[in-house]
C-alpha positions as CSV (number, residue, x, y, z in Angstrom):
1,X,50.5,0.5,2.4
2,X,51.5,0.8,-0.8
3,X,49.7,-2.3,-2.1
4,X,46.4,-0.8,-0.4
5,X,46.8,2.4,-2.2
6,X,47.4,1.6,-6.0
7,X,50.7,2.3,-6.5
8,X,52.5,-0.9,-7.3
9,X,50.4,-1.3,-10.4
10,X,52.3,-0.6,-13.9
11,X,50.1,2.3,-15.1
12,X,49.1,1.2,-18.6
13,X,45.2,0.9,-20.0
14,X,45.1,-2.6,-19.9
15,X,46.7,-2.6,-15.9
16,X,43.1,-1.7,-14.1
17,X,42.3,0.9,-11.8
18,X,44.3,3.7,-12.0
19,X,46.6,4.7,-8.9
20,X,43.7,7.7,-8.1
21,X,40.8,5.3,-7.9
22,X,42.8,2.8,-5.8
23,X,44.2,5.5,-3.5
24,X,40.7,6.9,-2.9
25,X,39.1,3.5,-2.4
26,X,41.7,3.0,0.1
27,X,41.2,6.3,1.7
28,X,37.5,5.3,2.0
29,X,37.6,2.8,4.8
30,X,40.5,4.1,6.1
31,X,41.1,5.0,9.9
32,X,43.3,6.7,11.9
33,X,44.4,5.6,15.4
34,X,40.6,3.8,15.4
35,X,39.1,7.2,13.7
36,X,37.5,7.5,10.6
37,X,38.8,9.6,8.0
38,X,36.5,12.7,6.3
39,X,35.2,11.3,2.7
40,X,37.6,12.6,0.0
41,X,34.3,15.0,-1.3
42,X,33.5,16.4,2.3
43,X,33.4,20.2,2.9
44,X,36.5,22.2,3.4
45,X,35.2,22.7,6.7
46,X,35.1,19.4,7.6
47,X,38.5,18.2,6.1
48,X,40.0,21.3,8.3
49,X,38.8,20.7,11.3
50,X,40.0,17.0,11.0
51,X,43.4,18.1,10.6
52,X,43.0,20.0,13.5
53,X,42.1,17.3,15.4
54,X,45.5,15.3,14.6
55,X,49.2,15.1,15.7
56,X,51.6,15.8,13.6
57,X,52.6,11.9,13.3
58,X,49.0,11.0,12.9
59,X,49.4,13.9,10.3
60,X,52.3,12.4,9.1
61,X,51.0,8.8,8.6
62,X,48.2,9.6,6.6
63,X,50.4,12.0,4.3
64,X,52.9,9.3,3.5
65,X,50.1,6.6,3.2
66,X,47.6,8.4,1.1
67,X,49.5,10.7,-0.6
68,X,47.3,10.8,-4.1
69,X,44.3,11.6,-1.3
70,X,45.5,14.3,1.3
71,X,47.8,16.2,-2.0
72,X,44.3,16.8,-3.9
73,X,41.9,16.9,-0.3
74,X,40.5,20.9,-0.1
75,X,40.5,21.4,3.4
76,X,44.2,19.9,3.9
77,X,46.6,22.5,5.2
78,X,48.6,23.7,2.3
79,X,52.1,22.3,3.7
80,X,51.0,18.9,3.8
81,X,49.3,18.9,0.3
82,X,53.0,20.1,-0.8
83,X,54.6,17.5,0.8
84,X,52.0,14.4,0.0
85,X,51.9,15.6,-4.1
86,X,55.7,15.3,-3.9
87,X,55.7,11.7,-3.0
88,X,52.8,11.3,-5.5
89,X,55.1,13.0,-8.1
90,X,58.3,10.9,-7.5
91,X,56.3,7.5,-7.1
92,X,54.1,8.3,-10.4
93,X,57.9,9.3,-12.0
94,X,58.9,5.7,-11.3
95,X,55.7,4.3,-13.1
96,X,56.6,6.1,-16.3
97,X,60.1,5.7,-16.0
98,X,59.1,1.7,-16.5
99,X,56.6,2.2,-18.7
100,X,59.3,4.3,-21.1
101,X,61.3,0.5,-20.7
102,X,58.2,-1.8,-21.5
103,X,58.9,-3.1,-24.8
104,X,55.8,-4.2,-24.5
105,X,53.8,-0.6,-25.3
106,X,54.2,1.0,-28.5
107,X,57.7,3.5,-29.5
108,X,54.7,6.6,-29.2
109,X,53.7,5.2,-25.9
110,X,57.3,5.0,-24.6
111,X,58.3,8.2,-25.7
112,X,55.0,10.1,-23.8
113,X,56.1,8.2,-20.9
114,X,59.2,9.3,-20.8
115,X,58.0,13.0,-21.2
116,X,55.6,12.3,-17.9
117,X,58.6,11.0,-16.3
118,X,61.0,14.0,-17.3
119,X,57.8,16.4,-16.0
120,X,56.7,14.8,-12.9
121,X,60.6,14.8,-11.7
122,X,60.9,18.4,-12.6
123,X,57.6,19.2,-10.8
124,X,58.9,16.8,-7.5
125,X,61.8,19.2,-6.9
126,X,62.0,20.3,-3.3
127,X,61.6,23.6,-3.8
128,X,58.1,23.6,-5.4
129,X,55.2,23.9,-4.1
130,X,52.4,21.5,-5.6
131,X,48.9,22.5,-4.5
132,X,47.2,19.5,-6.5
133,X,48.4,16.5,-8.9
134,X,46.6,13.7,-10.2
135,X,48.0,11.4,-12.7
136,X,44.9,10.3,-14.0
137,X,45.2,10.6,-18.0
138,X,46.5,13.8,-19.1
139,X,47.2,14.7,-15.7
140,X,46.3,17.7,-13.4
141,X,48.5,19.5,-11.6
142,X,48.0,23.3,-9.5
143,X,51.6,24.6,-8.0
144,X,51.8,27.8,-5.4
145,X,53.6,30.8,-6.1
146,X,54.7,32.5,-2.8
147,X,53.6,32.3,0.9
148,X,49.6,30.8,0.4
149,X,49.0,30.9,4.0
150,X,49.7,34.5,4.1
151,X,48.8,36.0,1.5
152,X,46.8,38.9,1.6
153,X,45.5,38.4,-2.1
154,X,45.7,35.4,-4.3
155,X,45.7,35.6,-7.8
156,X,44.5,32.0,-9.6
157,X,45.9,31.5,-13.4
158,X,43.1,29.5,-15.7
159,X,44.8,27.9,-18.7
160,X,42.9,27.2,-22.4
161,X,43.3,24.2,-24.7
162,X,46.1,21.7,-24.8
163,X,47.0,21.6,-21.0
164,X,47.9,19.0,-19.4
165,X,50.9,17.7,-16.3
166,X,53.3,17.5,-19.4
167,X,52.2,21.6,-21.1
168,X,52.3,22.8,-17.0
169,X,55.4,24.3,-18.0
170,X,57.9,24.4,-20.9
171,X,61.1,25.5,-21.6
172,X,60.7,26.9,-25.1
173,X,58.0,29.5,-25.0
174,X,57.7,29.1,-21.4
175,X,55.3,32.2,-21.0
176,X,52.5,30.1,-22.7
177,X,52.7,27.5,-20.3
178,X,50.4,27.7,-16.8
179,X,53.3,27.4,-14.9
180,X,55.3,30.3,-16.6
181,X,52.2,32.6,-16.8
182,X,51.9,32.1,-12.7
183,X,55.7,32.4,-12.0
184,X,56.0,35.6,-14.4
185,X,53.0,37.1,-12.5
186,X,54.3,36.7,-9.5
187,X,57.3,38.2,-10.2
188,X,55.5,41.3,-11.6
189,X,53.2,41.7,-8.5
190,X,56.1,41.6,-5.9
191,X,57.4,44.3,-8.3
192,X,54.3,46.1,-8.0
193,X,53.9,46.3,-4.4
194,X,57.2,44.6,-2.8
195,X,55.7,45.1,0.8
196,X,52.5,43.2,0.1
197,X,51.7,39.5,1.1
198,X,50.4,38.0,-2.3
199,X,50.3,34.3,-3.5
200,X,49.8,33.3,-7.5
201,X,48.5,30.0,-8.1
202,X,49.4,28.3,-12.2
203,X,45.9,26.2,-11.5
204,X,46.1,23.1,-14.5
205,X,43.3,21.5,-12.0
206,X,40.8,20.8,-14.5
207,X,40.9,18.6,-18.0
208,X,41.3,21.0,-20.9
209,X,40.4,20.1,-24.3
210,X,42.9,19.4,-26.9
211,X,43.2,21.1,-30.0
212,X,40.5,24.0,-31.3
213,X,37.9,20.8,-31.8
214,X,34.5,20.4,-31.0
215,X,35.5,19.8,-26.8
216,X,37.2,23.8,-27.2
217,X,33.7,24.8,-28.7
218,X,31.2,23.8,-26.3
219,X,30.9,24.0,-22.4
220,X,30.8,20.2,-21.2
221,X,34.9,20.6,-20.0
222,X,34.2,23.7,-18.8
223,X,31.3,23.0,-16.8
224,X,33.3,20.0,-15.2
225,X,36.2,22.7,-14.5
226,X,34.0,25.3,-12.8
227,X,33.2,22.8,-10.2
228,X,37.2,22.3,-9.7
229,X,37.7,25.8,-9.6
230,X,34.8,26.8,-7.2
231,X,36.2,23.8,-4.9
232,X,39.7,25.8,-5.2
233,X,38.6,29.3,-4.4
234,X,36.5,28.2,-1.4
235,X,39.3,26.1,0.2
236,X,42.3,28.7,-0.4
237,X,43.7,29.1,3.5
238,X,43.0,32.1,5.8
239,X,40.6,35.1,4.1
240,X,42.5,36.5,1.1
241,X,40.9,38.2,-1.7
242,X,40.8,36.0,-4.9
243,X,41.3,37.3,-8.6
244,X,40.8,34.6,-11.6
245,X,43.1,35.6,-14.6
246,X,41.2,33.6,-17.0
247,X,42.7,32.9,-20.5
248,X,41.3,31.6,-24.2
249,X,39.3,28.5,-23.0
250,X,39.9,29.1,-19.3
251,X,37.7,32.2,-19.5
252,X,34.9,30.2,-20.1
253,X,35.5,27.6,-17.4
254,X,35.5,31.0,-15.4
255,X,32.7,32.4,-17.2
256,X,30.6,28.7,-16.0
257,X,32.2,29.1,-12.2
258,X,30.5,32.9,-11.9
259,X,27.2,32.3,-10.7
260,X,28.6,30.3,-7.7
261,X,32.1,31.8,-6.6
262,X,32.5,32.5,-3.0
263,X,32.7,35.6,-2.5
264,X,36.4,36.2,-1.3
265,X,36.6,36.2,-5.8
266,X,36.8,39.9,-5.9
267,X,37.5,40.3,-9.5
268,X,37.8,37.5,-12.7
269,X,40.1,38.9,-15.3
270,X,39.9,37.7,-19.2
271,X,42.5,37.6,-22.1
272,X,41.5,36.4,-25.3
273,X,38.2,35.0,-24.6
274,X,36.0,33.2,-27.3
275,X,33.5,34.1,-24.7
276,X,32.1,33.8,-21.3
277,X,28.8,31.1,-22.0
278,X,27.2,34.7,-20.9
279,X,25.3,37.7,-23.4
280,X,26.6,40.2,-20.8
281,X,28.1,40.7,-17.7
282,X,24.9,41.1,-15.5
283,X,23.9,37.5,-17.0
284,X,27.3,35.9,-15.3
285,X,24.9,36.8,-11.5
286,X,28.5,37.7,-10.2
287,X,29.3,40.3,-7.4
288,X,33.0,40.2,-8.5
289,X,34.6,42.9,-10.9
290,X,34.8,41.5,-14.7
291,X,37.6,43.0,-16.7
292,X,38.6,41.9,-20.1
293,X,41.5,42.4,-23.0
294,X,42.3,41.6,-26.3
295,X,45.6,42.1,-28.6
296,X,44.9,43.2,-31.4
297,X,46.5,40.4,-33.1
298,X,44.8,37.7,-31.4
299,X,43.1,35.2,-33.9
300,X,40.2,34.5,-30.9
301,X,39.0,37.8,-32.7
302,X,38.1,35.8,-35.8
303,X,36.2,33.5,-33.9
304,X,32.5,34.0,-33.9
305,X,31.4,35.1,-30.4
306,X,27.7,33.3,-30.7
307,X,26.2,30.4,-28.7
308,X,23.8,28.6,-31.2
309,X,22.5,24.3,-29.8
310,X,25.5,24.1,-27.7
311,X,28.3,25.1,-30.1
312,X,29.6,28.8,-29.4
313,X,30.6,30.8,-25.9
314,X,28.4,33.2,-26.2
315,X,28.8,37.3,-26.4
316,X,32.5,38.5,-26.9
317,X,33.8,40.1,-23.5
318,X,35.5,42.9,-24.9
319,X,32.6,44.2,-27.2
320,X,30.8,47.2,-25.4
321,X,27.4,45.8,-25.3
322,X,28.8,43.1,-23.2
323,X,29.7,45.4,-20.2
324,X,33.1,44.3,-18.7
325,X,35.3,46.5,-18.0
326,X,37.9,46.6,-21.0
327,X,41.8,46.6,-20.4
328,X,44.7,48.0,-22.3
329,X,46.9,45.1,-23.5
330,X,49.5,47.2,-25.3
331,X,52.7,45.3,-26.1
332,X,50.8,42.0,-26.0
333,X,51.7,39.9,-28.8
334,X,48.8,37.7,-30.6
335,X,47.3,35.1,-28.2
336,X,49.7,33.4,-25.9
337,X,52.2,37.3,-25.2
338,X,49.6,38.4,-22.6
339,X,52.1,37.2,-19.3
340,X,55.6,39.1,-21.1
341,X,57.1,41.0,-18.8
342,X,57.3,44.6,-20.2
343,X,53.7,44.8,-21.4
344,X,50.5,46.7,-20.2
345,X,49.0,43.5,-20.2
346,X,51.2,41.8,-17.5
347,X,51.2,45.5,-16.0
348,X,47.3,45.3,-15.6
349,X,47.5,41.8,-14.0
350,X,49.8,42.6,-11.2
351,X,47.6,46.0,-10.3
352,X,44.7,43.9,-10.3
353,X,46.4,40.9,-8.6
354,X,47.9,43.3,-5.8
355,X,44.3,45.7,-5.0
356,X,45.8,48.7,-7.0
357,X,42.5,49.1,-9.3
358,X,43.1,52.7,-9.8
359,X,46.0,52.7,-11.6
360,X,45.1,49.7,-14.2
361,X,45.5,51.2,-17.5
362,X,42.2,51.0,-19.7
363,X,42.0,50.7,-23.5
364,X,42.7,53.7,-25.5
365,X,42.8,57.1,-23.6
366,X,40.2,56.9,-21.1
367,X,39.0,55.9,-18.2
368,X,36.3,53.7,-18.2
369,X,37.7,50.6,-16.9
370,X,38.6,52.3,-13.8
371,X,34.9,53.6,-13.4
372,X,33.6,53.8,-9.4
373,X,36.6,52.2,-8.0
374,X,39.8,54.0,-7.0
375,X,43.1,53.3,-4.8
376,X,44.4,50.1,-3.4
377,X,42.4,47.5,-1.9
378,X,44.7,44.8,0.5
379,X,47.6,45.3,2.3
């Protein structure tokens, strides 16, 4: 099994096809008991009622068999895409645990295998909850905080520049990582409303570009991420309300994903946006609520919130003319301090993440950002 699915080749550039490819080329003529699986791109629908259809050790077989398949498959109930990502994680560990002992590769090329190794082990503990990973380059990588299949509300963290499997989390500065952002949100929101059912997903399910470079200036990442992240909201379990806290460059990925987000996306939240691809709200064709902040030491400021042959994001979120409705983020500090416990801007996230939009805090005195909604939405 493993020889069908990719994994006993030595991930390096010059080894062939990645353990991803293999895994779904396997998965594409696979069958179950004489039954032909769903393609790995088939609706949610489709996927779930396959599921269904199986016993837990036909369940079982395919999870340990195709793990790099069933861990990523929307559709897949959320347990077993847990379970299959952590044998993903612990075989992919081994690949770049020998990789970090091939004198063949270069002493940079050790050492960044030796990182993946450290950060898929971490990510393989039991305890976690891994929605998605791929290895695939950079890697990708979506982990569930709290009970998904019961949330009432789920609130989806989109990540800017430089992330990556190995940025998912850190432990220096471990706020500015997706993974820290999600768990500190989390933790705010059961603070917030202790008796409601609420899930926070740290989604890293998209390549980010690296650097502030020409990739962070135009859309072409982000269009390939709104894809990823429609896929995501439309396959979350049961019929929770969705809110996208969008930040820097993930806040265009969400700006892209508007037009077509189911509509269980009640609300899509920006921090320090270079801008949404969008001159106004209106112009995103959403029915969700847009909110956006800004510290007022966040260098995006100084970026020029234009869209002129491709380079540019557009309007700037926060700017009146633009219409969304504008956020206090007092105590923030500069661009990555928007997720520190003890701010407004954290505060405003777990309100919003939890349904209690009329007690957000707005920018300055008034009240604007709370305009024609009021009270608690959710359980």
């Amino acid at each position: 099994m493993l020889a069908t699915t990719g994994w006993t080749a030595v991930h390096r550039p010059e080894a062939g096809t990645p353990p991803r490819a293999a895994a779904l080329a396997a998965w594409a003529v696979a069958r179950i008991d004489g039954r032909a699986v769903p393609p790995a791109d088939a609706p949610v629908r489709t996927v779930a009622r396959f599921f269904a259809g199986l016993d837990g050790a036909q369940r079982a077989r395919l999870t340990t068999g195709y793990p790099l398949v069933v861990g990523n498959l929307d559709g897949t109930p959320a347990h077993l895409r847990y379970e299959a990502n952590r044998i993903s994680l612990e075989r992919a560990e081994g690949i770049e645990q020998e990789r970090a002992h091939d004198v063949a590769l270069t002493p940079a090329d050790r050492a960044t295998a030796l990182r993946r190794a450290h950060r898929f082990a971490s990510l393989a503990d039991p305890g976690r909850q891994i929605l998605t990973f791929d290895p695939t380059g950079g890697g990708l990588v979506a982990e569930v905080f709290g009970d998904l299949d019961r949330a009432r509300r789920v609130s989806v963290i989109v990540p800017g520049v430089d992330t990556d499997a190995v940025t998912f989390e850190r432990t220096q500065r471990r706020l500015t990582a997706p993974a820290g952002m999600a768990r500190s949100l989390y933790e705010a929101e059961r603070a917030a409303a202790p008796d409601s059912a609420t899930a926070v997903i740290a989604w890293a399910g998209y390549t980010a570009p690296t650097g502030v470079g020409v990739d962070a200036a135009t859309g072409r990442l982000a269009v390939q991420g709104a894809a990823r992240l429609r896929s995501l909201a439309a396959a979350l379990p049961g019929d929770a309300g969705v809110a996208l806290f969008c930040h820097s460059y993930g806040s265009v990925v969400c700006g892209v994903a508007a037009h077509e987000l189911p509509r269980r996306v009640t609300d899509v939240v920006v921090a320090g946006s270079p801008g949404m691809r969008a001159g106004n709200v209106t112009e995103l064709h959403t029915n969700a609520r847009v909110w956006a902040m800004r510290d007022e030491g966040d260098w995006i400021e100084d970026v020029p919130h234009l869209e002129l042959g491709g380079l540019g994001h557009g309007a700037d979120p926060v700017s009146p003319e633009f219409g969304a409705r504008v956020l206090s983020s007092a105590g923030a500090k500069s661009h990555t301090g928007y997720f520190e416990p003890g701010t407004t801007s954290l505060d405003n996230f777990a309100r919003i993440g939890t349904g209690a939009f009329g007690s957000v805090a707005c920018v300055g005195d008034g009240d604007d950002c709370r305009r024609g909604i009021s009270g608690t939405e959710g359980d």
